[in-house]
MILOFI-229909 format. One record per residue (C-alpha): residue in three letters; z, x, y. Coordinates in Angstrom, 1 decimal. Last residue first. Layout:
% residues N
{node ala, {Z, X, Y}}
...
END
This chain:
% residues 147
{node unk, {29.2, -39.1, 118.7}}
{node unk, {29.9, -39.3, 122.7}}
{node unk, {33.4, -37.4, 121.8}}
{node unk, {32.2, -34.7, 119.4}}
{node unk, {29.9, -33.6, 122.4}}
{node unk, {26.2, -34.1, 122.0}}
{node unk, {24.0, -31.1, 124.1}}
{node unk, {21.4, -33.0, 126.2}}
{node unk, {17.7, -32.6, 125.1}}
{node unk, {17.5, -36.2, 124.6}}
{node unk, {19.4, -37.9, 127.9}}
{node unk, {19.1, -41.2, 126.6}}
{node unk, {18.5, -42.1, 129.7}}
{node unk, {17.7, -46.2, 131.3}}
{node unk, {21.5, -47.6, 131.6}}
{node unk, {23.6, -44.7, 131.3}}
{node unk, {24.2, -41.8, 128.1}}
{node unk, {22.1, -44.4, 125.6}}
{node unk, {23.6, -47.3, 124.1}}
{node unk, {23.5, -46.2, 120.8}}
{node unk, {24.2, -48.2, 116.9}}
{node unk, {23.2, -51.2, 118.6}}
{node unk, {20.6, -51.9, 115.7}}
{node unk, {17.8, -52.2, 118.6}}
{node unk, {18.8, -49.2, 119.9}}
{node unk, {19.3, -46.8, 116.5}}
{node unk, {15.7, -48.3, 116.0}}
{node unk, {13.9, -47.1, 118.9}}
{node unk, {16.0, -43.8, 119.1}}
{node unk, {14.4, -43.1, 115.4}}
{node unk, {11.0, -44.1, 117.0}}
{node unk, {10.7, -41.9, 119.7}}
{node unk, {12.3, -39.1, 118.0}}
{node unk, {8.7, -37.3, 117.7}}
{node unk, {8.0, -37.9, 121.3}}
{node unk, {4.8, -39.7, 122.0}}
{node unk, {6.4, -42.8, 123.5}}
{node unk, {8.2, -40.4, 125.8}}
{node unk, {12.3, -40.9, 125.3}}
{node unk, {13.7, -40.2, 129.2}}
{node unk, {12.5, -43.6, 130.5}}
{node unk, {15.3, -45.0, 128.1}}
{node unk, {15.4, -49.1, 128.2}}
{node unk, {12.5, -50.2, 125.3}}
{node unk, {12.4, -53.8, 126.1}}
{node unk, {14.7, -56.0, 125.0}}
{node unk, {13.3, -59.4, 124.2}}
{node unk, {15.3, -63.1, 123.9}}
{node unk, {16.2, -65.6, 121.4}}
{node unk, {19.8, -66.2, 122.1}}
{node unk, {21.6, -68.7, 118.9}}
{node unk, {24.7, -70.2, 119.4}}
{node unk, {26.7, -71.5, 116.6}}
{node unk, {28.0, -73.7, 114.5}}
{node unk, {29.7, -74.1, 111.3}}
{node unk, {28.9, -71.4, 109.4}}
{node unk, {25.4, -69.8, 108.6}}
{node unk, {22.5, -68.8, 110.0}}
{node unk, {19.2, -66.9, 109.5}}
{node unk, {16.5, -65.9, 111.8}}
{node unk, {12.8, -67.0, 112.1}}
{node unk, {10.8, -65.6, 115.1}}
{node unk, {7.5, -67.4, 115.5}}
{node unk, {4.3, -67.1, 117.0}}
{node unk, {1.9, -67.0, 114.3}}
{node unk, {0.4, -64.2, 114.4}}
{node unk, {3.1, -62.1, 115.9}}
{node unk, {5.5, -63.3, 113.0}}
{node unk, {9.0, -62.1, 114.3}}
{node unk, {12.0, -61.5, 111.8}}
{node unk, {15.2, -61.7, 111.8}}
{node unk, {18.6, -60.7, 110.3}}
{node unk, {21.7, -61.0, 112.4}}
{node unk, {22.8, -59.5, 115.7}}
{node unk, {26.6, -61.2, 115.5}}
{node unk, {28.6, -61.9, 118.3}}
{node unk, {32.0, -63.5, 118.2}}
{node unk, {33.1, -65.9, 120.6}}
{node unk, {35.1, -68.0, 118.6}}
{node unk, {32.6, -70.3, 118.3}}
{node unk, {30.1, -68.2, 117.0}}
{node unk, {27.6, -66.1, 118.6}}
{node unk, {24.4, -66.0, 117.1}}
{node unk, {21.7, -63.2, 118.3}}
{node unk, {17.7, -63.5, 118.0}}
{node unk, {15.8, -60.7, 118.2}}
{node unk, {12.0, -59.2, 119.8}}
{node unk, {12.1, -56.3, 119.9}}
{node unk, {10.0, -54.8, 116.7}}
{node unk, {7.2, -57.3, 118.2}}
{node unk, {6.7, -54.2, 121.0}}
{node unk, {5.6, -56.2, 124.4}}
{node unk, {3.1, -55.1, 126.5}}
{node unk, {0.4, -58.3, 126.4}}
{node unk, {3.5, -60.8, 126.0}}
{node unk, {4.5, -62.5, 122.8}}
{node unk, {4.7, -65.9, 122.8}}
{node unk, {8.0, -67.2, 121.0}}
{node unk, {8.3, -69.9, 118.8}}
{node unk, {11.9, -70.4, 116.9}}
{node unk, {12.1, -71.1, 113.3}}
{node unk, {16.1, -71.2, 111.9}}
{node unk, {16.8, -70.9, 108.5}}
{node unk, {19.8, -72.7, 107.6}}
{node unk, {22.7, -71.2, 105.2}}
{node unk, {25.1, -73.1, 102.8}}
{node unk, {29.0, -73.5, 102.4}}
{node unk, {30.0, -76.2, 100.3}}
{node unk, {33.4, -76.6, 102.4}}
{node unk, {35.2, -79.7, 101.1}}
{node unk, {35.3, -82.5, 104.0}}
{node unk, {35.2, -85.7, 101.4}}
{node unk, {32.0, -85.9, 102.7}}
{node unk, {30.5, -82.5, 101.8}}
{node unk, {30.8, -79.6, 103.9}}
{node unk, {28.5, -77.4, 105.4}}
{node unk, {27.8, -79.3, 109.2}}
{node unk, {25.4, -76.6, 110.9}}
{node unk, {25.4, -77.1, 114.8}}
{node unk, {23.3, -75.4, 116.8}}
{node unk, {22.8, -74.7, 120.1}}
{node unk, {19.3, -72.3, 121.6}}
{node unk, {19.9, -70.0, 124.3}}
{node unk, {16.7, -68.3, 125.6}}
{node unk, {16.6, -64.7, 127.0}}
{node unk, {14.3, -62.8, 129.1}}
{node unk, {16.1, -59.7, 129.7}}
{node unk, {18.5, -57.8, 127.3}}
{node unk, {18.9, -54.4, 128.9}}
{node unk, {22.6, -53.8, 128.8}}
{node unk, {24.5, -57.0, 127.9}}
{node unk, {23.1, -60.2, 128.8}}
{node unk, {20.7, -61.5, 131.0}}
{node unk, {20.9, -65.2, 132.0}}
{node unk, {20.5, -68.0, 129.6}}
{node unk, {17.9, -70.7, 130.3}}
{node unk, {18.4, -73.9, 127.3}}
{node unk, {17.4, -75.3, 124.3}}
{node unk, {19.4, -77.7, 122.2}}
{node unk, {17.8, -76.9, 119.1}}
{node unk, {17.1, -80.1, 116.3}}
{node unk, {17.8, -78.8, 112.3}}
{node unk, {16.6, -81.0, 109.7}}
{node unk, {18.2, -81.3, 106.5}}
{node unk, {17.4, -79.0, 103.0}}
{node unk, {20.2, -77.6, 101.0}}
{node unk, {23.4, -76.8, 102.9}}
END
């Protein structure tokens, strides 16, 4: 898909999965084939504002497409604090997009811990989900089966 204009369906999602909070669903629908119905394939860039709040970490702030067949996919993207907008990539048919923040969840990781930001990323890349909802549980000994 080269070029085209892209108009969001916006709408109020409610929280999803463990922490998200403050999410906004936005519908899209990419048409990538030609008009004799050949896939061409092609990617949209999506631009989405978001205001950043006073204690809010720009690193979490995401956008997340789930596809028609109800797969969820985290996706690249970027926010621009300056400017107010989160722009994501997107490709496929169609999709729905969630523009939401997730605030930092573990009350056990101090900001000022070494680790602090090596559990920040391992979180927002969904590679942990912590040992409950809000503990990380740092100084806990890791069994083969939590790995």
């Amino acid at each position: 898909m080269t070029g085209g204009t892209v108009a969001p369906e916006a709408g109020a999602v409610a929280d999803s999965g463990n922490h998200r909070v403050g999410a906004q669903a936005i519908g899209v629908n990419l048409d990538d084939k030609n008009k004799n119905g050949k896939d061409i394939g092609g990617e949209v860039t999506l631009a989405l504002p978001y205001l950043l709040g006073e204690d809010q970490d720009p690193k979490r702030v995401t956008v997340r497409e789930t596809g028609e067949d109800g797969s969820e996919n985290k996706g690249e993207s970027a926010f621009d604090a300056e400017a107010g907008i989160v722009t994501a990539s997107a490709s496929g048919d169609s999709g729905s997009f969630v523009l939401s923040y997730a605030p930092f969840p573990y009350k056990d990781v101090p900001r000022d811990s070494y680790f602090y930001d090596a559990v920040d990323w391992a979180d927002r890349m969904g590679i942990t989900t912590g040992t409950g909802p809000d503990t990380f549980s740092p100084y806990a000994s890791c069994t083969r089966a939590r790995s």
